[in-house]
VOPA-276152 format. One record per residue (C-alpha): residue number from 1; x, y, z. Coordinates in steps of 0.1 Angstrom, whole numbers, plus 5000, padded with zeros to 4 digits. Each point is the difference from the previous one (the first is absolute). Layout:
residues N
<rec NUM, <X, Y, Z>>
...
END
This chain:
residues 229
<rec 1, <7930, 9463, 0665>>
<rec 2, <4970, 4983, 4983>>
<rec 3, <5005, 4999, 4962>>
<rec 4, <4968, 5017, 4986>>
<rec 5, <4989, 5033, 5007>>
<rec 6, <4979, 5005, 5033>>
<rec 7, <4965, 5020, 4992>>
<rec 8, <4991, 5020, 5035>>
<rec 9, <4967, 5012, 4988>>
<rec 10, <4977, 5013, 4972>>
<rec 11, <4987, 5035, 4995>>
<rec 12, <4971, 5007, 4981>>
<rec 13, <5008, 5031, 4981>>
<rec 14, <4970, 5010, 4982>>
<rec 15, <4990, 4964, 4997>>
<rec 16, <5030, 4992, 4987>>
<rec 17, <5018, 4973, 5021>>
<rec 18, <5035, 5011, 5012>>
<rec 19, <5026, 4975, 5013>>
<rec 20, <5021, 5014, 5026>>
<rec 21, <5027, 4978, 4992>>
<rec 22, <5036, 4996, 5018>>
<rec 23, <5011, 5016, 4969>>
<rec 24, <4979, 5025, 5003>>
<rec 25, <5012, 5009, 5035>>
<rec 26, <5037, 4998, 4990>>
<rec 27, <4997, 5023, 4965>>
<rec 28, <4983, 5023, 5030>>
<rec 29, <5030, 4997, 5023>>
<rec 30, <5025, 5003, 4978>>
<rec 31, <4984, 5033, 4986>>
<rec 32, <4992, 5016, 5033>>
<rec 33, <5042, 4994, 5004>>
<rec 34, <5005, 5022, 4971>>
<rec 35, <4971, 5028, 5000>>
<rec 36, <5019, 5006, 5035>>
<rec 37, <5036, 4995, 4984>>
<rec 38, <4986, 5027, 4975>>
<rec 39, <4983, 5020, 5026>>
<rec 40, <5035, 5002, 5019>>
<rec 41, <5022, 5011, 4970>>
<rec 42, <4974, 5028, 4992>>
<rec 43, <5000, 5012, 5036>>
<rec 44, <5040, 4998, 5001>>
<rec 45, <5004, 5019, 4963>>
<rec 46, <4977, 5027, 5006>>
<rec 47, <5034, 5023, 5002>>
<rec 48, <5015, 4989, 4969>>
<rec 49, <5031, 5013, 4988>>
<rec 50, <5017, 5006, 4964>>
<rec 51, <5029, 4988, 5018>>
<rec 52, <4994, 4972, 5018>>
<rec 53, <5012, 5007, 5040>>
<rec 54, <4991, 4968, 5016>>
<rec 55, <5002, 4964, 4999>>
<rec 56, <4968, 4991, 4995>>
<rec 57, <4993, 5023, 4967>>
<rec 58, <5032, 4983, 4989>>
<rec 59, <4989, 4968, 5003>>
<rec 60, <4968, 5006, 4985>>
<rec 61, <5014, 5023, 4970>>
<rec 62, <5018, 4967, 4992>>
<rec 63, <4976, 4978, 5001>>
<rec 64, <4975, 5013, 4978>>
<rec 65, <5033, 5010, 4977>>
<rec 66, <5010, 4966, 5000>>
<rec 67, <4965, 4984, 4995>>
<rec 68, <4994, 5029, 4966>>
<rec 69, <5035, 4988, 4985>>
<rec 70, <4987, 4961, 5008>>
<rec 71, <4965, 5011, 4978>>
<rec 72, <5016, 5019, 4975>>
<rec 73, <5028, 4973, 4992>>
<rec 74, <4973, 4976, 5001>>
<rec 75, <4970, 5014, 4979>>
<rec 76, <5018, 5028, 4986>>
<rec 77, <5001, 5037, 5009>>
<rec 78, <4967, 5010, 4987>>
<rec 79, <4982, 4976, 5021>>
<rec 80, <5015, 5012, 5028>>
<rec 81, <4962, 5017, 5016>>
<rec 82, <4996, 4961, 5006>>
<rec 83, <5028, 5003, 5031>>
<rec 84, <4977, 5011, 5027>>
<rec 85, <4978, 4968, 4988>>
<rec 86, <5022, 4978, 4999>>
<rec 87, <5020, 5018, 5033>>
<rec 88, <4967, 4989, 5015>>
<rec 89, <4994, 4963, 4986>>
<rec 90, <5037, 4998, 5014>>
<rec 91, <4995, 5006, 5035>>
<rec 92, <4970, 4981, 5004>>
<rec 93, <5009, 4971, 4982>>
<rec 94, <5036, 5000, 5023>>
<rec 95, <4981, 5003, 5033>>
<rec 96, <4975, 4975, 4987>>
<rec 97, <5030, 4974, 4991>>
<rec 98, <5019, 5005, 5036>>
<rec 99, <4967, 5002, 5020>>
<rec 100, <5010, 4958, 5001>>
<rec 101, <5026, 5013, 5027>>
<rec 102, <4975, 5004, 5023>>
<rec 103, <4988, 4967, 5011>>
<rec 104, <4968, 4986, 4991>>
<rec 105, <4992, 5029, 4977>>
<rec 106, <4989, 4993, 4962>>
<rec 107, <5015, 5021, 4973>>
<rec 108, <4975, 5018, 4984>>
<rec 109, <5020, 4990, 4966>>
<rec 110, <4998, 4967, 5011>>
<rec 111, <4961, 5002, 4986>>
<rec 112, <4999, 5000, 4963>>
<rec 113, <4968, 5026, 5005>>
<rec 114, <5026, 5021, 5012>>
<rec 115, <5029, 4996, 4971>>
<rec 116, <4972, 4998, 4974>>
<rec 117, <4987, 5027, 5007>>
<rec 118, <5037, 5022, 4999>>
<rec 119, <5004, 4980, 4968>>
<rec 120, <4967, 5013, 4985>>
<rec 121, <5011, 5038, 5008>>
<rec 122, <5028, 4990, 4977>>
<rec 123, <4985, 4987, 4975>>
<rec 124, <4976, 5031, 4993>>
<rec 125, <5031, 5024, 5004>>
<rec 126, <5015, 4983, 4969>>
<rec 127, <4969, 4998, 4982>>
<rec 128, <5000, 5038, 5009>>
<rec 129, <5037, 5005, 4987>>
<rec 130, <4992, 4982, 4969>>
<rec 131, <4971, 5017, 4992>>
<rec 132, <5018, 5036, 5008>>
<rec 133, <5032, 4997, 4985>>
<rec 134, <4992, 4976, 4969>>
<rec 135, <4967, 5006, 4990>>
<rec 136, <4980, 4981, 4974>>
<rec 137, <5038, 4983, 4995>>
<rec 138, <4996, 4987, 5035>>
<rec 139, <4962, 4983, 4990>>
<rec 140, <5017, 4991, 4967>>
<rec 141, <5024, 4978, 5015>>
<rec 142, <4976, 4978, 5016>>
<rec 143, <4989, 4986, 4962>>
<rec 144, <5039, 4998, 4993>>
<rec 145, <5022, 4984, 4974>>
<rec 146, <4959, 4989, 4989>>
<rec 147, <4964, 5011, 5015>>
<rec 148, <5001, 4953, 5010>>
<rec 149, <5023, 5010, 5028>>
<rec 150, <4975, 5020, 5016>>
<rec 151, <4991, 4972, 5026>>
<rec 152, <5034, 4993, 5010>>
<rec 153, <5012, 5033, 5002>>
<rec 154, <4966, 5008, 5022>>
<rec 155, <5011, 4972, 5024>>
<rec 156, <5035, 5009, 5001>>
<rec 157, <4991, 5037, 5014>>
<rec 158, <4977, 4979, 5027>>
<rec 159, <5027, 4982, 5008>>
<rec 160, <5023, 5028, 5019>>
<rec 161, <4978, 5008, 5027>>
<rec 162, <4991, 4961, 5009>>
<rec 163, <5039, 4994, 4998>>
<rec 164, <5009, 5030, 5020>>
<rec 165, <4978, 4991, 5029>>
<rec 166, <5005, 4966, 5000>>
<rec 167, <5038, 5001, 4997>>
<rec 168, <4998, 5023, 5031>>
<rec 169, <4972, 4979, 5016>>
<rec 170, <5014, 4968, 4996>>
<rec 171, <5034, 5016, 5013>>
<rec 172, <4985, 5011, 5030>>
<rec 173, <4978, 4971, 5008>>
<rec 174, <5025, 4975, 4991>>
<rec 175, <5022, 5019, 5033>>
<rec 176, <4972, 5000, 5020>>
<rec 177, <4988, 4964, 5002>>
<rec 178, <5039, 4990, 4999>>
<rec 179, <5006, 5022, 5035>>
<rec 180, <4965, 4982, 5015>>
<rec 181, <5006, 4967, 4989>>
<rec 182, <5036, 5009, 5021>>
<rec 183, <4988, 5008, 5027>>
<rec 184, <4975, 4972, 5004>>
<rec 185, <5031, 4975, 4994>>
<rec 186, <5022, 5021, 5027>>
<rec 187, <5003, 4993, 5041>>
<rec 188, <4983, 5026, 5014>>
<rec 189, <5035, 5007, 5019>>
<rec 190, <5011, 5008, 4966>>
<rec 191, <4977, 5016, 4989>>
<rec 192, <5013, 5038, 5003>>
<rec 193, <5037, 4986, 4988>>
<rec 194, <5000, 4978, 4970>>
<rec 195, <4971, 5017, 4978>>
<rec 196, <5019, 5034, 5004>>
<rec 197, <5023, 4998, 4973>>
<rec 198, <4975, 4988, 4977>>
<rec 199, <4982, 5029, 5006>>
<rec 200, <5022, 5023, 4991>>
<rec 201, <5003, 4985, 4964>>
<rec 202, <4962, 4991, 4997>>
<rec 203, <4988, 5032, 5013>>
<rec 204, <5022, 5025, 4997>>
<rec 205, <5028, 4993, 4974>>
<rec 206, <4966, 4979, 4977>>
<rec 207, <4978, 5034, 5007>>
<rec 208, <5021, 5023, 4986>>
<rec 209, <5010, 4983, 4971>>
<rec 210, <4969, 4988, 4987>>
<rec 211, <4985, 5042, 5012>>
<rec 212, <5026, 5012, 4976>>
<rec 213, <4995, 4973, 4970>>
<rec 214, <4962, 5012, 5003>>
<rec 215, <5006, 5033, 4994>>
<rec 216, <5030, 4999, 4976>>
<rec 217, <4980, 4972, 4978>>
<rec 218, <4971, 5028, 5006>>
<rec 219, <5019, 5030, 4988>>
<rec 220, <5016, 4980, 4972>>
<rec 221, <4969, 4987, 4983>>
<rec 222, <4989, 5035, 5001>>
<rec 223, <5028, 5017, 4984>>
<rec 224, <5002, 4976, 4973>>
<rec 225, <4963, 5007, 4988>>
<rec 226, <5008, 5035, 5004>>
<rec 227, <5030, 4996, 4979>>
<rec 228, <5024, 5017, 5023>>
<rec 229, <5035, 5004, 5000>>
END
């Protein structure tokens, strides 16, 4: 795997240059997987029951149950509209971590465009939360204990979303060049044996870890400027 990101081609979109990066292609991929995933559960729960009568709406049920009690312990129960959000920034953040299973592929996450941009989404939410649940106390804070603090508190709000996506970018890349850098050093008889275990830490255990930091760091910088409970 080369270490930078491959460009296959430019579009020209109204004049505008567009990069058809390997990111790009990837972010595609790996929502193609879950428009069908989605497309597959709503097929399979058109007959939805009060009662549950099958293993699949079990399964479901429970997942979207446990995911709503993860938000609400998290950010607090009255920023618990934010769960299909965040339900979403989950699942493609997960398959975007453990696409490194598949050899040669580049996580998408493994681009700070891509965590930056997940990181941004954040930061306006709490800048939303703030601004709904707190008011003129929420822009009052920014010239607090005196109005000389303003600068530091500015660049101290600024700071989340860069430290979110590069704690998550750095995470992933870090993994990545790790795993290459391994396989360049192994025999290629060895190739399929002594990287394995590696990736399961790197890839999979690594990936969802650092999915669910994201999105618990997420949800708690949110509740606290929404001052929930």
């Amino acid at each position: 795997m080369d270490f930078n990101i491959r460009n296959f081609g430019v579009v020209n979109i109204g004049g505008i240059e567009v990069w058809v990066t390997e990111t790009l292609v990837n972010t595609w991929m790996i929502m193609a997987v879950l428009v069908a995933f989605a497309i597959i559960v709503r097929v399979k729960i058109k007959k939805w029951t009060e009662v549950p009568e099958g293993k699949f709406q079990n399964t479901v049920e429970a997942i979207v149950e446990t995911f709503d009690n993860f938000v609400k312990s998290s950010a607090g129960s009255k920023l618990s509209y934010l769960g299909p959000w965040f339900f979403t920034v989950f699942c493609f953040i997960l398959l975007s971590n453990i696409s490194g299973l598949v050899y040669g592929t580049r996580p998408p996450t493994a681009d700070w465009a891509c965590t930056f941009a997940f990181a941004l989404a954040t930061f306006f939410l709490i800048q939303y939360a703030g601004l709904r649940y707190q008011g003129t106390k929420y822009l009052k804070s920014f010239i607090e204990p005196v109005v000389f603090f303003f600068p530091l508190n500015v660049i101290g709000e600024l700071a989340r979303p860069i430290s979110l996506s590069f704690r998550l970018f750095g995470n992933l890349l870090a993994g990545m060049l790790l795993m290459t850098m391994l396989y360049e050093m192994t025999p290629i008889f060895l190739k399929f044996l002594v990287p394995v275990p590696l990736h399961i830490y790197f890839d999979l255990v690594a990936g969802i870890l650092q999915t669910y930091v994201f999105c618990i760091l997420s949800l708690s910088f949110i509740g606290a400027v929404a001052e929930t409970e």
